[in-house]
C-alpha positions in Angstrom: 12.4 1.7 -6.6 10.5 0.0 -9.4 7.6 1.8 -10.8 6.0 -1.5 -10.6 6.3 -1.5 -6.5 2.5 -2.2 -5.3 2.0 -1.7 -1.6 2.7 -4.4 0.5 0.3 -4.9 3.2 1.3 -7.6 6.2 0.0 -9.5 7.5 -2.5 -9.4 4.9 -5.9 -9.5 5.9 -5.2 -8.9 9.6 -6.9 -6.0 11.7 -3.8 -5.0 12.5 -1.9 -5.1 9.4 0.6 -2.7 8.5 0.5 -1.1 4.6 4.0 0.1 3.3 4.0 2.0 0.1 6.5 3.4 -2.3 7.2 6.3 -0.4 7.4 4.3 2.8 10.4 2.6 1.0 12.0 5.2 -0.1 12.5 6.7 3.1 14.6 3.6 3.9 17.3 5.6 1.7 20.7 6.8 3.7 19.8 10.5 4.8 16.3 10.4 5.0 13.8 10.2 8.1 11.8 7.1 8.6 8.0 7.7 9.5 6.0 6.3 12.0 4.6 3.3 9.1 7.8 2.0 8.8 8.3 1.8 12.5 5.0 -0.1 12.9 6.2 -2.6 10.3 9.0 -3.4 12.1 7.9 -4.3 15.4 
């Protein structure tokens, strides 16, 4: 992952928006444990 990667927030400026940031993606790696944020992006 870049060390540029800046946290994604979507939709942006919704109460309800979701925030993913480089660690979230990084648990999207083979092996790992996805948490609860990257769940809640997804639905």
């Amino acid at each position: 992952i870049s060390e540029s990667f800046e946290e994604l927030v979507f939709p942006k400026g919704d109460s309800d928006a979701v925030s993913i940031s480089k660690r979230d993606v990084e648990l999207l790696q083979p092996d790992t444990f996805i948490n609860d944020t990257i769940i809640d992006f997804y639905i």
